[in-house]
N, C-alpha and C positions, 0 to 999 in steps of 0.2 A: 504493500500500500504506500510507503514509506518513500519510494524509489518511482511507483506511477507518478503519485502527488507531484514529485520533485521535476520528472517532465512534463508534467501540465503545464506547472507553474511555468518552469523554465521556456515554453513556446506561447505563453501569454502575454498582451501587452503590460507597460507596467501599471497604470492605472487602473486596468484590469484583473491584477494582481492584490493590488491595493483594497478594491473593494471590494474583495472579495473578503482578505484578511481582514475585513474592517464591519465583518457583518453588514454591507450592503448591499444595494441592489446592483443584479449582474447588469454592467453596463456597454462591454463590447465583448467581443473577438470571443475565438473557442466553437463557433458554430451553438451556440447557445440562444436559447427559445428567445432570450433580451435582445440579444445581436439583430435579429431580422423584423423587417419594418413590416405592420401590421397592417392584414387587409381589410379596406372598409365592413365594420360591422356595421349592422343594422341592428335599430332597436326594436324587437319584437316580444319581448318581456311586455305582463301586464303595468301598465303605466302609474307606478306610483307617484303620488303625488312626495316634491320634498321641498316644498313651500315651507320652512322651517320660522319657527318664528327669529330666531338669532343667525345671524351669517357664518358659513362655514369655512373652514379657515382648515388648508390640509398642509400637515409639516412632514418635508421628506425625511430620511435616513441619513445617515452618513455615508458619504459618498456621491450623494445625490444629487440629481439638478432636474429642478421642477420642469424646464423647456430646454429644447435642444432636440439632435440626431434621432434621439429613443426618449422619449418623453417619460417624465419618472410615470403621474398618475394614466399615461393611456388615453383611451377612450372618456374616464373618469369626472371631468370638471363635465365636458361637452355636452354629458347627458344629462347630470344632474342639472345645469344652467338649463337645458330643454324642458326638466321638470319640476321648474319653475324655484332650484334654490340658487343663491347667490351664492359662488363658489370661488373663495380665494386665495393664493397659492402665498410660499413666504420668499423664495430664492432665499433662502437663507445659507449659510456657507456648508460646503461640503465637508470639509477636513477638518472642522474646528472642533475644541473640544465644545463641552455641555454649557459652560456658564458663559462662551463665548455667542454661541446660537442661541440662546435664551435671553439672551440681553437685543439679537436681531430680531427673535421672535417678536419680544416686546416692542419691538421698534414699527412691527411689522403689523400687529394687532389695533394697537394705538389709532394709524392708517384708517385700518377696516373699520374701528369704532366712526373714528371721524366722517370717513365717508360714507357710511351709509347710518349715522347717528341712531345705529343699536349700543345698548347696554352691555350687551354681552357678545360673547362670539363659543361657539360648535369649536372643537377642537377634533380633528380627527387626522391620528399620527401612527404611522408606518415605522419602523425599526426604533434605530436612537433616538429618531424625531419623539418619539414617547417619553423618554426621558429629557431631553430640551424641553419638551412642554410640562414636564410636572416639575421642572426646576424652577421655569418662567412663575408654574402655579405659585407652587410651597417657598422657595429660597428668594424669589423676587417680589414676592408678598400680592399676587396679583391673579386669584382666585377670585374675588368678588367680579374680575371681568367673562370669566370663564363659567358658560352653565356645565358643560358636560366638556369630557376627555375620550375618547374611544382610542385604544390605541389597537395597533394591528403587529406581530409579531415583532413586538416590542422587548428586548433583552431586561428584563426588570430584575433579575436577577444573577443580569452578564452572559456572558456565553462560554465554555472552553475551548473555543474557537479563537477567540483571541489571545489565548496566551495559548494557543496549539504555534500559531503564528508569530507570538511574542520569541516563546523560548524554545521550544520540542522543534522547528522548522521555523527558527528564526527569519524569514522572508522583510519583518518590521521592522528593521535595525535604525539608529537616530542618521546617520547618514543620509543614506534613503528616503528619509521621512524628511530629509530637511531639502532634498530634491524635489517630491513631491509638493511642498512647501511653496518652492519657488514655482512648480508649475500652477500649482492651484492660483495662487496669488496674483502671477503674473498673465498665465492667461485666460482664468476661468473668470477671476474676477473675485475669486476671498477676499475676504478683509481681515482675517487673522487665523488662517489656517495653520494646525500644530497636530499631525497626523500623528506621530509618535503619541502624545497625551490622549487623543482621539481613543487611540487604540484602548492602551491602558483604562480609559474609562468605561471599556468593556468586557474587562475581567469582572466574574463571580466576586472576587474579595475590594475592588472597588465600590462594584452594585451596593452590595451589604452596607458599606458605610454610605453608600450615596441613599438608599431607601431609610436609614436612620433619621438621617439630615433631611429629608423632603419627608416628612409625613403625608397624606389624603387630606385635602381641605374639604369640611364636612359642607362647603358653599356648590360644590363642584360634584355630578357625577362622574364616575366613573364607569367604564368600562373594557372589556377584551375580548380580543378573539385571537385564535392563529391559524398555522394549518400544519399539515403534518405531509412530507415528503415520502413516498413508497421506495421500492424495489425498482431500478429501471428507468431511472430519470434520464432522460436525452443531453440534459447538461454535464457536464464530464465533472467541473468542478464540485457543484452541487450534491451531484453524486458520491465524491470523494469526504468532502467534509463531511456528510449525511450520516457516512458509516464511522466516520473520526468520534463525532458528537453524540452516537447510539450510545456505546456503552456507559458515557459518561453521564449521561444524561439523561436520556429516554427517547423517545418519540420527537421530532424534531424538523424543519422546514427544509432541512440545508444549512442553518447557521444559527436557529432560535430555539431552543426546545419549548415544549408543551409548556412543562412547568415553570421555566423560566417567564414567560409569555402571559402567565395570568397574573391579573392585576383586576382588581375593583371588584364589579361584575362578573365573573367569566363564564362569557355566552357560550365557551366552546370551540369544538377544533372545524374549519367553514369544510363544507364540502364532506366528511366524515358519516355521516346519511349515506350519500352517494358513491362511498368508497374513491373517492377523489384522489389524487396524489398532486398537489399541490405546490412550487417551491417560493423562497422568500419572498422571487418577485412579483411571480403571479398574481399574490391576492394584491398587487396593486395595480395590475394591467401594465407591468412592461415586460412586455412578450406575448410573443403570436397564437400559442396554444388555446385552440378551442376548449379544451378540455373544464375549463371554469372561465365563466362570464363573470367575471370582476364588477365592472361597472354598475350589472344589476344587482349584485352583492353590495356593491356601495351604495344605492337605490335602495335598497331593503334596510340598510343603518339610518339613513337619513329621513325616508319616512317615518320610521318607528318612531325617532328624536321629533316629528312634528306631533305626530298624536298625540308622542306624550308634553307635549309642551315645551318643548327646549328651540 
């Protein structure tokens, strides 16, 4: 496994590398389901209404970028704006760490209040982005703007996936990271990209002191979902780290486990009715695979949050 891994990696780009080791979403190269641009779907799901009362506000992952080549959410904003909720994205920085994106966050919600003079704002967050927003919550004192949190295979209790990468097949080294640094920076556009710290804030013994320091603000729901990765994933990577993070961990997406993943609420593994095989990036629609319709998955969160009030 040890020796496959190593030429994956090794014929991967390096960005690709990066997000990978970084619990995000697959962003290029490898022939992987994120890599190929998506053919026009059509919406033929019953038409939920997600006329919400608060604006919805989606925070990517690390590694992430909301627009571009492979769009992080997909089909995702396009249908919900068609069904009638107001859907808005943060670009907030890819490689930075937690308290650096949560200070963008803020910067970024602020915005949404202003312009559309709601009280509150939907929060719903995809990987780390989970953790940037309950930091924004709990550490930046700014729950009373937040009704609900939904986060989607979110690391809340780290991953071993990150220190698989840290130490066991150090791929993460501060060098590297401060190369990375400079490409984020210079041409993606960070404002204070630190992939090294990045990383490290997604060890298990981080988490633990990072969930100490952020408690649940009793102003804010909460909720979660994940999904869970089979036998036979078309992604080579996904694949590999999938079996890295079994024994350690249990059931898992490719880079999230089950357990790590709940948080507040937990509605459950998506797709798992259906015997689905699911991976990180899927349940957010970057990648081609029919196999799960994201978007009406994202339909089904955001109506529910209108019925009930949020």
């Amino acid at each position: 496994m040890l020796s496959k891994l190593r030429s994956i990696v090794g014929r991967a780009r390096l960005w690709r590398v990066v997000a990978f080791g970084l619990a995000s979403g697959a962003l290029a190269g490898l022939g992987s389901c994120a890599s190929r641009p998506q053919a026009e779907r059509e919406d033929t799901e019953p038409r939920l209404d997600c006329a919400t009362l608060y604006p919805l506000v989606l925070v990517h992952g690390i590694a992430g970028r909301d627009e571009g080549p492979v769009p992080y959410w997909g089909d995702i904003p396009k249908l919900l704006r068609a069904r009638g909720a107001r859907v808005f994205l943060t670009d907030i920085d890819g490689f930075a760490p937690i308290e650096d994106c949560a200070s963008q966050l803020e910067r970024r919600i602020d915005e949404v209040l202003s312009e559309t003079g709601a009280a509150k704002v939907n929060i719903i967050a995809h990987s780390m982005g989970g953790l940037d927003a309950r930091y924004y919550i709990s550490s930046l004192g700014r729950g009373g703007l937040v009704a609900s949190l939904t986060t989607l295979s979110t690391p809340h209790r780290g991953t071993a996936i990150a220190d698989y990468f840290l130490e066991d097949l150090p791929i993460i080294k501060p060098g590297l990271a401060r190369l990375v640094d400079a490409y984020s920076r210079g041409v993606l556009g960070d404002e204070s990209p630190d992939l090294y710290l990045a990383v490290r804030q997604l060890s298990p013994s981080f988490c633990a002191l990072f969930n100490a320091a952020n408690p649940d603000d009793p102003r804010v729901r909460y909720q979660s979902w994940t999904s869970v990765l089979g036998e036979g994933c078309p992604e080579p990577l996904y694949s590999a780290t999938r079996k890295i993070l079994l024994p350690l961990e249990g059931e898992n997406d490719g880079l999230v486990s089950v357990a790590s993943a709940r948080w507040g609420d937990f509605r459950g593994v998506v797709g798992a009715g259906k015997d689905l095989s699911i991976s990180h990036d899927e349940i957010h629609d970057m990648g081609s695979s029919r196999r799960f319709d994201a978007p009406g998955f994202f339909a089904s969160i955001v109506s529910e949050l209108r019925v009930k009030g949020f």
